[in-house]
Every structure is written in C-alpha cells, then in structure tokens.
TIPA-688742 format. One record per atom (N, C-alpha, C, O): x, y, z; residue in three letters. Coordinates in steps of 0.02 Angstrom, whole numbers, plus 50000, padded with zeros to 5 digits. Each point is the difference from the previous one (the first is absolute). Layout:
N
XYZALA...
REM end
This chain:
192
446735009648557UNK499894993149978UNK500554998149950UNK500265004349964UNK499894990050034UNK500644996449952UNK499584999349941UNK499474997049993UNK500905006649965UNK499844999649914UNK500504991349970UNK500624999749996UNK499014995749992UNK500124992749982UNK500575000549912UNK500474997449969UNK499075007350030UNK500425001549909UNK500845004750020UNK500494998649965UNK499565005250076UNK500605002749996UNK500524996650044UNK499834994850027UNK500755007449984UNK500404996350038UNK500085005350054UNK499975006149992UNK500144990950058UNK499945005450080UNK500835000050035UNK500214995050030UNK500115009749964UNK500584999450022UNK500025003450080UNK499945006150000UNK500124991250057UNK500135002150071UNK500705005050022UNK500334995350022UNK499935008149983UNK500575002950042UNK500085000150045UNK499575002750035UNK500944994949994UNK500034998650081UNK500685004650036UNK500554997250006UNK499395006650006UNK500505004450014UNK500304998650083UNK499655001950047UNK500634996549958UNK500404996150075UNK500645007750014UNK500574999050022UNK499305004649969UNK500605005850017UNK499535003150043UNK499405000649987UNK501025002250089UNK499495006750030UNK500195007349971UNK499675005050014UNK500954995249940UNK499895005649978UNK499545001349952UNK500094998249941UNK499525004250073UNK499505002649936UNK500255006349968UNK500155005450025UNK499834991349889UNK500135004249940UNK500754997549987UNK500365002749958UNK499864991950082UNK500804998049989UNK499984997949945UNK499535000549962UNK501014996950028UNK500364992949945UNK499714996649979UNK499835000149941UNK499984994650111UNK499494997350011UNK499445000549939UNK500014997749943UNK499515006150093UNK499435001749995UNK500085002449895UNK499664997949953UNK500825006450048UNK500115001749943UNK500064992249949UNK499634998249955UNK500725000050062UNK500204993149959UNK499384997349987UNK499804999249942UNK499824999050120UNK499394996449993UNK499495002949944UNK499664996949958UNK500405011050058UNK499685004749952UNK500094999049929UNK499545000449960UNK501114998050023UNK499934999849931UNK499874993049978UNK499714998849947UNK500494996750093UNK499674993649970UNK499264999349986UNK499784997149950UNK499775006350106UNK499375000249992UNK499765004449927UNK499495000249965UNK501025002350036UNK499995007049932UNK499874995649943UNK499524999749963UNK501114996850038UNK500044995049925UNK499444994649995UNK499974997449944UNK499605000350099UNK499574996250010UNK499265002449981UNK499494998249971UNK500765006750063UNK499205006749988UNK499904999149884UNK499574997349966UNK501105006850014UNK499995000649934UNK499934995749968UNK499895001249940UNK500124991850083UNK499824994949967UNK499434998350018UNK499914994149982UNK499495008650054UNK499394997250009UNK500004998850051UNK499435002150014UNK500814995750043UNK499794998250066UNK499805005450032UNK500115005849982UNK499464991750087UNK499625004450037UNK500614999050061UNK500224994750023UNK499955011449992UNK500594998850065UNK499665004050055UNK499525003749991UNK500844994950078UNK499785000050045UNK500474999850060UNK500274994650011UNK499885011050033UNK500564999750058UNK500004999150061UNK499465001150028UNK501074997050009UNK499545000450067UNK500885002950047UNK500584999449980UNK499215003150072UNK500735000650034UNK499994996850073UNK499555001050041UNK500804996549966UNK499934993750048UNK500105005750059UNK499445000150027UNK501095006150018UNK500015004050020UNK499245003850031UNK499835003650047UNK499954993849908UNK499145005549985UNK499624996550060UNK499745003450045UNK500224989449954UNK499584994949989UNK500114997750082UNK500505002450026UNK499154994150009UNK499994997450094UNK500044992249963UNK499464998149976UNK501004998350020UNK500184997549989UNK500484992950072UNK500614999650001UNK499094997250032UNK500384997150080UNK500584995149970UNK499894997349946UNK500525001950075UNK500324993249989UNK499504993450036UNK499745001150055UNK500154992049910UNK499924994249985UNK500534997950073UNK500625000049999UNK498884998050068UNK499904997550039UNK500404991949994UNK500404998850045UNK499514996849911UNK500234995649980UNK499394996250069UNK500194996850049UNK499175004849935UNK499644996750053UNK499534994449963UNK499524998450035UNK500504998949914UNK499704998449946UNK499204999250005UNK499724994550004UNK500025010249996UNK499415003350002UNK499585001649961UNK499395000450009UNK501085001449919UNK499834999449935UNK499444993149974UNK499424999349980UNK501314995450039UNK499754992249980UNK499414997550061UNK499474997149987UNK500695004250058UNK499544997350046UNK499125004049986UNK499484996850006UNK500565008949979UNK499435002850029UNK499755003149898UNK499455001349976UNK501034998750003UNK499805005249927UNK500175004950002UNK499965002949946UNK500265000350100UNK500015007150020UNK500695001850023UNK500464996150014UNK499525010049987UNK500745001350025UNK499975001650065UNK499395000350005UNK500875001350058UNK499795001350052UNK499975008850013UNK499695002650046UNK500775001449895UNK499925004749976UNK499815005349959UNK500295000949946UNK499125003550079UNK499535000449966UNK500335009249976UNK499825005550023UNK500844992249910UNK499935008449999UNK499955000049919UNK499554996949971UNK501145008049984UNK499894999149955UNK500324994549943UNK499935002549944UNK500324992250053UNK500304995149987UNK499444994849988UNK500124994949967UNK499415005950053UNK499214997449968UNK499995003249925UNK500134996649950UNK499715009650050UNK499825001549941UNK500775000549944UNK499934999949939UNK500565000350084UNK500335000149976UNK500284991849954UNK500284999649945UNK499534995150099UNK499884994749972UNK499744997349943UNK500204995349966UNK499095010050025UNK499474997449975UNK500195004149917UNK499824998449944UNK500595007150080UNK500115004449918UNK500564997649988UNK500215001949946UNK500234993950087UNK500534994949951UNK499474993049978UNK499894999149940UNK499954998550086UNK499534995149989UNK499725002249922UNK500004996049953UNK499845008450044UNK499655003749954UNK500385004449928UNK499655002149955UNK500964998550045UNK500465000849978UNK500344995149948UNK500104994450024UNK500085006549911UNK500434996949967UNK500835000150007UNK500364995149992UNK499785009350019UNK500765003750011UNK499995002650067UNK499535002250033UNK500954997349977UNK500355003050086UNK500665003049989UNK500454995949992UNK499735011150005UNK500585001650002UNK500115003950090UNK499775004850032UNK500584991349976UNK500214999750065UNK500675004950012UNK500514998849966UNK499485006950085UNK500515000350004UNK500405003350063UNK499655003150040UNK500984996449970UNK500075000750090UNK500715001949973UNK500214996949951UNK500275009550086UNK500845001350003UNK500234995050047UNK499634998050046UNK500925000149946UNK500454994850033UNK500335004850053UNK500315005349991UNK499484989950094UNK500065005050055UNK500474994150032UNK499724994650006UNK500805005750010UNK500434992250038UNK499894997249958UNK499554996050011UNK500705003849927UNK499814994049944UNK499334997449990UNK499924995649958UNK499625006650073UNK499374997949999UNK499475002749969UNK500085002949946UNK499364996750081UNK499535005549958UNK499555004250077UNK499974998050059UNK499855006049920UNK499845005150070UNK499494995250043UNK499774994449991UNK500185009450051UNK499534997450055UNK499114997549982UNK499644995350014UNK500295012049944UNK499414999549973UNK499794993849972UNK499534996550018UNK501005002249921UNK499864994149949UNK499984994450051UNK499534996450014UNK501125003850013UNK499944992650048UNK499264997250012UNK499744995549968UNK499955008650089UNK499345000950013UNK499674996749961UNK499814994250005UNK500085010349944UNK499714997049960UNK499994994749955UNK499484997549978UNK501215000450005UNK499994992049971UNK500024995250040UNK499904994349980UNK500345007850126UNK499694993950033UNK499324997049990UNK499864994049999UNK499755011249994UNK499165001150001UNK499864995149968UNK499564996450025UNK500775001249899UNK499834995249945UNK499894993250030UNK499894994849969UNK500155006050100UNK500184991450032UNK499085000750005UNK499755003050047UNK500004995149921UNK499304997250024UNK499644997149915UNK500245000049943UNK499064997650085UNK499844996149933UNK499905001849967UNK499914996149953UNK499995011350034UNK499875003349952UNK500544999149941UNK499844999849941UNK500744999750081UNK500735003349934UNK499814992049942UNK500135000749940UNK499534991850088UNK499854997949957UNK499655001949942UNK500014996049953UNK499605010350040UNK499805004149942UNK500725003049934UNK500024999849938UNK500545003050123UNK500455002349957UNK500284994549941UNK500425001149957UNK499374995450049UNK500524993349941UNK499685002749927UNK499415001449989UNK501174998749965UNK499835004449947UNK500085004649988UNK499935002149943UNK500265001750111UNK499695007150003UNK500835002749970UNK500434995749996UNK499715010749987UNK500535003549966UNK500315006250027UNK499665004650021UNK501134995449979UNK500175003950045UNK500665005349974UNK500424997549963UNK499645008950056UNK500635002050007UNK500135003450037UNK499645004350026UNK501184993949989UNK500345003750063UNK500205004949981UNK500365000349951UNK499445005550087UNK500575009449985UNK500484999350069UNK499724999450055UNK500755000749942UNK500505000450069UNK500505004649995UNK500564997949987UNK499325009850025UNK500565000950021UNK500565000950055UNK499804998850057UNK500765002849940UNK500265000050054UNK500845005150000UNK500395002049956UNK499584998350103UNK500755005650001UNK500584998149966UNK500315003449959UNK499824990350061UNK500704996649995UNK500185000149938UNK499475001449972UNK501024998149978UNK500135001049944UNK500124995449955UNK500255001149945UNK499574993250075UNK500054993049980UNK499614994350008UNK500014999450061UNK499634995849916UNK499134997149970UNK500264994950070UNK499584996450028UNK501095003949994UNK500004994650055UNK499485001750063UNK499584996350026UNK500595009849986UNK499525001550046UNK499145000650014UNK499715002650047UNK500094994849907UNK499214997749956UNK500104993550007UNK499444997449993UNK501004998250018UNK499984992249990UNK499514995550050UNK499694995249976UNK500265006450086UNK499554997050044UNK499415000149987UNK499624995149998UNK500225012749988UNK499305004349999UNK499764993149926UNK499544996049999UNK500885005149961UNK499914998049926UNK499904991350020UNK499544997049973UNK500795000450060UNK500104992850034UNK498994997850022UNK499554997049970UNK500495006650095UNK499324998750025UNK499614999749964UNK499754994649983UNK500035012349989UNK499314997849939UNK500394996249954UNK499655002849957UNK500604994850021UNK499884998549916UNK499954990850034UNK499864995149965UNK500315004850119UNK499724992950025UNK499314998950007UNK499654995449978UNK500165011750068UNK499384997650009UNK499325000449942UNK499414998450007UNK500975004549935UNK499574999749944UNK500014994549948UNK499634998649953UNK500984998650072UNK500054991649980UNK499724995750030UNK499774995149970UNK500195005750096UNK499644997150056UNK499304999149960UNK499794994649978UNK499865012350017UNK499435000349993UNK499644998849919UNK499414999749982UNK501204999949981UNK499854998249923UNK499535005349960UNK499534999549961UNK500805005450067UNK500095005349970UNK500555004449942UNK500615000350010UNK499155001849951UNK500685002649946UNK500305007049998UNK499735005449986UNK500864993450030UNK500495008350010UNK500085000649933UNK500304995449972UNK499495009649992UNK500105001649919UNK500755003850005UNK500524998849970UNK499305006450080UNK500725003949995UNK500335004350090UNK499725001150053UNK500824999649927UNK500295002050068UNK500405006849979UNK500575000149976UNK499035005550039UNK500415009149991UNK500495001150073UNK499745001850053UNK500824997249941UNK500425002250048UNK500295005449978UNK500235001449945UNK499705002750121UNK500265006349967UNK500735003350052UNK500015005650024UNK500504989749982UNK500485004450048UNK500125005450003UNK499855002649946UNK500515004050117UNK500225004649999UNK499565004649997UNK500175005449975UNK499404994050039UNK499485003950019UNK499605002750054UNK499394999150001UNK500955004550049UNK499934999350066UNK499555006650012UNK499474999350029UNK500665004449958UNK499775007949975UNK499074999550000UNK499814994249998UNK499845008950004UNK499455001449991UNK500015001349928UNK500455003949987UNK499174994249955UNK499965001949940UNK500414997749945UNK499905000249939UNK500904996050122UNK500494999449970UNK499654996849928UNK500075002949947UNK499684992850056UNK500024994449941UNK499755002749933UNK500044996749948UNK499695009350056UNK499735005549930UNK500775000449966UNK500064999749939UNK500475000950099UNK500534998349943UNK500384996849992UNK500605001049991UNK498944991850013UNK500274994549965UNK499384996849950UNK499504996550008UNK500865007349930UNK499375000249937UNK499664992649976UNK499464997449986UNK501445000850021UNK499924991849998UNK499434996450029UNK499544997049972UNK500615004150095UNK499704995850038UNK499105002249992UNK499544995949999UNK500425009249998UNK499425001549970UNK499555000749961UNK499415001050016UNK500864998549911UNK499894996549949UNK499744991750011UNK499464997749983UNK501134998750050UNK499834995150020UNK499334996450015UNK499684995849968UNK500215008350108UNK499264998950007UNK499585001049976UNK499494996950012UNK500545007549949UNK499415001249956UNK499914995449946UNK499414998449990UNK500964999649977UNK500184995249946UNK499704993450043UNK499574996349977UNK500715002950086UNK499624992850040UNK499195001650013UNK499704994749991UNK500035008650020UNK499355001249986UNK499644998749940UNK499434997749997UNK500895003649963UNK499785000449934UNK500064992649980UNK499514996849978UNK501135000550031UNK500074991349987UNK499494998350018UNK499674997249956UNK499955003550125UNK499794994650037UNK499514999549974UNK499844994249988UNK499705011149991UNK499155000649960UNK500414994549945UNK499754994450006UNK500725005849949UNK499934998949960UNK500124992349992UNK499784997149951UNK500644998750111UNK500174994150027UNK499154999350010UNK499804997849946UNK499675003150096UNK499584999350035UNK499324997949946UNK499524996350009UNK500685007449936UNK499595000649948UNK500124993649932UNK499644997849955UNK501005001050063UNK500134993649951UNK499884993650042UNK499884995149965UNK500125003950095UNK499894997050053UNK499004997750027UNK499714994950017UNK500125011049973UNK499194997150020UNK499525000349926UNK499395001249999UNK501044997449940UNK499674998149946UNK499534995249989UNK499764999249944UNK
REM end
C-alpha cells in the first residue's frame, strides 16, 4: 500500500542487461532518494511481458487496453509514484527496444495522471561524447513537456560500454546519488 506521508520514488530500468550501467546508475539514484526518506521501488522492463501499443485506440474507445499483460500494473505504480527515474543506454542514438515499448504504451488515458509528476534520466552510453545521448535526451524531455511533467535532472554517463564500466566513473556516480538526494529534497520544498 502507498504510504501518503513519504515520497515514493519508481525505477525504471529500460537496459536488457541486467546488473549493467544502467541498472547501476538507476541504483544509486534510488540510493540517494532512499537516505533521504523515500520509499523506492524498481522494476526492469526486460523482466516484465510488456506488447507494443497497437495504435488501435482501444484504450480511448473501450477504457481498456486491448492488451492484457504487464503494462497495466505497471501503469498504476507510476500513477502512484512521485518520482520516476527512468533509465535506458543509447542503442542507434536511441533508447533500447525495451524502453521504446514502453514509453509507446504512455499513449492512452491514463498518462493524463502523469502531469506533475517528477523525473530523472540515467543514460548511459558507449560513445564518448553527450552528442550521442542527444535524441534519446530530445524525445523525453518532449514528451515530458508534452505531458507537463518536470525533468529535475539528466545523469549522462558516456564511455561506458563495458559491463560495470560506469563503477569507474566516481563522478558520474556521485552524481546520481547526489540527484536522488536533491529530488526528496526539491519534492519536499514543493508539496509544503
């Protein structure tokens, strides 16, 4: 059950490597969020039966999605969620297959809940330069404008292609953790 008094931070891990970059990054943001009081919470999109969005509008017509897997419940614990740290490696400049999936999914009536709602991006990626994050970084920070939603912060982490690689980049890891820690603390001057 959602505790009303604490703040609920979601992880959304969009990498199929599990225990990557990724996942790590996301890890410590949830870390810094945790130490400041929030109740965190992960999910790995990889994990999850998840269809691509038909574009049959089925949603609007009927309430329902015409797909009955896990992207229901997964809805309902962002819905439920204060913070969303979202995060996916840049694959063709993009973000993996997984994430795709899953931020087509947002096309139904539900994402009118997300407005308000609070976000950060972990992205890393091989290439050695933040250009190659620019699309990935492009899309959401539209469709979370779209949706009037707030990007607090964006952890790019280049050159990190390696499994684990990103444990030595202290920087960048520090980082996230420090953005965790902001966001309770943004979130908390915010629902005063």
């Amino acid at each position: 059950m959602v505790d009303p008094s604490k703040f609920h931070v979601l992880g959304i891990v969009g990498s199929p490597r599990q225990g990557g970059n990724t996942e790590i990054l996301v890890d410590e943001i949830l870390s810094g969020a945790e130490k400041n009081g929030a109740i965190i919470e992960k999910v790995i999109l990889n994990k999850l039966n998840i269809n691509p969005c038909q574009a049959c509008n089925s949603c609007y017509k009927t309430g329902k999605c015409m797909h009955n897997d896990d992207m229901i419940e997964l809805l309902m614990k962002m819905e439920h969620n204060d913070l969303w740290v979202l995060g996916t490696p840049i694959y063709w400049w993009g973000p993996t297959a997984q994430f795709k999936i899953f931020l087509d999914r947002w096309y139904c009536p539900q994402h009118k809940t997300f407005k308000g709602k609070y976000v950060i991006l972990a992205i890393p990626f091989e290439g050695g330069h933040s250009k190659y994050a620019r699309h990935t970084v492009g899309i959401l920070k539209d469709v979370l404008n779209y949706l009037s939603m707030e990007l607090l912060e964006t952890i790019l982490a280049p050159g990190v292609g390696n499994r684990g690689a990103i444990r030595e980049k202290e920087d960048i890891i520090k980082k996230a953790h420090n953005a965790g820690q902001k966001a309770i603390e943004t979130l908390k001057k915010v629902k005063k």
